[in-house]
N, C-alpha and C positions, 0 to 999 in steps of 0.2 A: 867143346868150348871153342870160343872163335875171338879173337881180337879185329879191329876194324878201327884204322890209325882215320882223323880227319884234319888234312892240313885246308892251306888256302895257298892260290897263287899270288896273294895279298893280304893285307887287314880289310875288313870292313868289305866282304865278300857272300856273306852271308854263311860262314862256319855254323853257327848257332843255331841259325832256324835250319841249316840241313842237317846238323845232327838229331835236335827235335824229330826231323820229320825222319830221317831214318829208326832212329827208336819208336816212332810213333807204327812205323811198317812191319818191323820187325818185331814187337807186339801184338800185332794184329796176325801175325802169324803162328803165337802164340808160344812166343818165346818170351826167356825173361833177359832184361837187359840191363844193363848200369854203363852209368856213363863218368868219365875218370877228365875232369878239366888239371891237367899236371901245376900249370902256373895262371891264375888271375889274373890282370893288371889294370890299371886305369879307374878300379873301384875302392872304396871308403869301406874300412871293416865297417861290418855290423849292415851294410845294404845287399841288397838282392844282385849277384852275379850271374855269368852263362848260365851256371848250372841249376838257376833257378828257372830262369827263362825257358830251357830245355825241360824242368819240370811243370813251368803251369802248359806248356803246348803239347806235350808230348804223355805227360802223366805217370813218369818213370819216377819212382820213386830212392832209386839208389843213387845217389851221385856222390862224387868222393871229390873234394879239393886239395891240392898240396899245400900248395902257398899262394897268396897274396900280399901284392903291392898294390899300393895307391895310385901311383904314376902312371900316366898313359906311355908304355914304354916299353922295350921288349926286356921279359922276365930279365935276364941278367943285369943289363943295365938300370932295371926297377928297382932289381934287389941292393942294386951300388946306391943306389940317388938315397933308397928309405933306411939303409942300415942295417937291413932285413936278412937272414940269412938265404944263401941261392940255393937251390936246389941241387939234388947231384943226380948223376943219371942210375945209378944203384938205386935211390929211393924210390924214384919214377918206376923202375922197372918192376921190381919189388909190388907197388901197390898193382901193377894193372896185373902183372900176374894172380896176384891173389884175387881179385876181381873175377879175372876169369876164372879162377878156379871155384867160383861161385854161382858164374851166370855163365846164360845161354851164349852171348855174345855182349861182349863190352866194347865200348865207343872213346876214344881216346881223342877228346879234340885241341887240336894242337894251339898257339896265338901267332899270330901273324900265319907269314909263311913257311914254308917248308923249311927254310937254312936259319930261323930266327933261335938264337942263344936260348936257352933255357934255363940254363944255371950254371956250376961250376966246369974249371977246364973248357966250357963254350960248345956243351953238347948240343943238338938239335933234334928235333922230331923224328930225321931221319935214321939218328943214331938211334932213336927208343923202338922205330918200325923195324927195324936192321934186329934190335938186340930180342924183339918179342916173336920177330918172326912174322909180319905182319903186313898185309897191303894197305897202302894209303890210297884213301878215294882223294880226290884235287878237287876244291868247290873254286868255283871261277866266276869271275862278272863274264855278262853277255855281251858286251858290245864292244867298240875297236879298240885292238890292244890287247885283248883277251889272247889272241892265237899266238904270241911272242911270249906270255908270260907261262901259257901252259906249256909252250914246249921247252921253257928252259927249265919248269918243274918236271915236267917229262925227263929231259937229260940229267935234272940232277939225282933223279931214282937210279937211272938205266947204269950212271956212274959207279950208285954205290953199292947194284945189286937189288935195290928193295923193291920188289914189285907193287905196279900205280894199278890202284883197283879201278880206275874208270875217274872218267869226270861230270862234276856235277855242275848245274849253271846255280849261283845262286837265289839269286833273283831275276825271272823272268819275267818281262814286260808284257801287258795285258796288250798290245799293239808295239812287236818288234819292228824296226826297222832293218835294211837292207843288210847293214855289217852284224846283226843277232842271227839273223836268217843265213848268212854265208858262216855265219862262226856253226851253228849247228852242226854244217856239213861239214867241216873244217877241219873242228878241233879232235877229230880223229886220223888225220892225216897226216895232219906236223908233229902230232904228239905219239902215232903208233895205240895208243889206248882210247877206248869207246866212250860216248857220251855218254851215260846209263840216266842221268836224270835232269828234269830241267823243274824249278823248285818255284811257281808264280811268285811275282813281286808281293808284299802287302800281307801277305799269309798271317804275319807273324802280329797279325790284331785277332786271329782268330780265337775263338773259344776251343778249350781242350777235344770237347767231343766234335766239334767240325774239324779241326787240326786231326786230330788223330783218325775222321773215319777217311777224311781224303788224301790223308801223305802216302797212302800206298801206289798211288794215280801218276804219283810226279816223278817212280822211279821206273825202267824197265824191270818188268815182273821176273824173266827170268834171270838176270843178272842181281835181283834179290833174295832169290831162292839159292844159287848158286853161293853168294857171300855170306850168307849164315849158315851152310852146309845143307 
């Protein structure tokens, strides 16, 4: 059994469609997988969330939600605005264990960033990667900027002990320019952990069977083989 934490060095970084396309890979490998969204936010009960997203692209059919909030907001501060109750990091941990104790490898995608609140006492992603035992991949944008954000996500694993499974681009431009093309080589330097995947812009209009036979392309192979054991 294998847990596989997915933060971001930001919101709106492409978390979702990398998680899609790593379940979509790790399938194709012929594993079974679920994927565990801890907190919601920003969506209207009763509409389609990540983790529907992650099921029409990826075809996974397990996914588990905690809570949702309406607000576009980090879970804590959601759960203050709507009245809602916050999460606490026992339930968090609680369900992705037992997740795993059911699949091959479970997928934990965090909201926002790495240090964004989650629920009560002001736990974060970091805490649930720390308490499960687990490496966090870092999905990042490709262009300037990107190498100060991943190595302060980089320093704040290295702080708390939690091992960074590598980094991913989320969305990669179909004609990079000069600072995409020096961040490639880069963001293994300032951050001490590898590139492992770079995820093309636009993907995420694909249909399920073109999403899932090419998401294995946009990771390195052996660093996929390696992180579901």
């Amino acid at each position: 059994m294998s847990v596989v934490i997915i933060s971001g060095t930001s919101t709106d970084v492409g978390k979702t469609v990398v998680t899609a396309a790593l379940a979509a890979a790790i399938s194709r490998l012929g594993r079974t997988v679920a994927v565990c969204k801890p907190a919601q936010t920003g969506v209207a009960d009763g509409e389609p969330g990540d983790l529907a997203e992650v099921a029409r692209l990826a075809g996974v059919a397990t996914g588990l939600e905690l809570a949702r909030y309406p607000e576009p907001l980090a879970p804590d501060t959601a759960a203050r605005c709507s009245g809602r109750a916050q999460l606490t990091r026992h339930e968090v941990v609680a369900a992705i264990r037992d997740l795993d104790s059911r699949h091959d490898v479970t997928l934990v995608e965090g909201a926002g960033g790495l240090l964004v609140r989650l629920g009560r006492d002001g736990f974060t992603l970091r805490d649930v990667a720390g308490d499960v035992r687990a490496p966090v991949v870092v999905v990042a944008a490709a262009g300037l900027g990107t190498l100060n954000h991943c190595a302060l996500t980089a320093e704040a694993l290295v702080s708390a002990g939690v091992p960074c499974g590598g980094f991913v681009i989320g969305s990669w431009p179909a004609e990079p320019g000069l600072a995409e093309r020096c961040n490639v080589e880069d963001i293994a330097t300032v951050t001490g952990s590898p590139l492992v995947g770079r995820v093309p812009a636009g993907v995420a209009g694909s249909d399920t069977a073109g999403f899932a036979s090419t998401a294995p392309e946009w990771f390195d192979p052996d660093w996929l083989a390696a992180l579901i054991g």
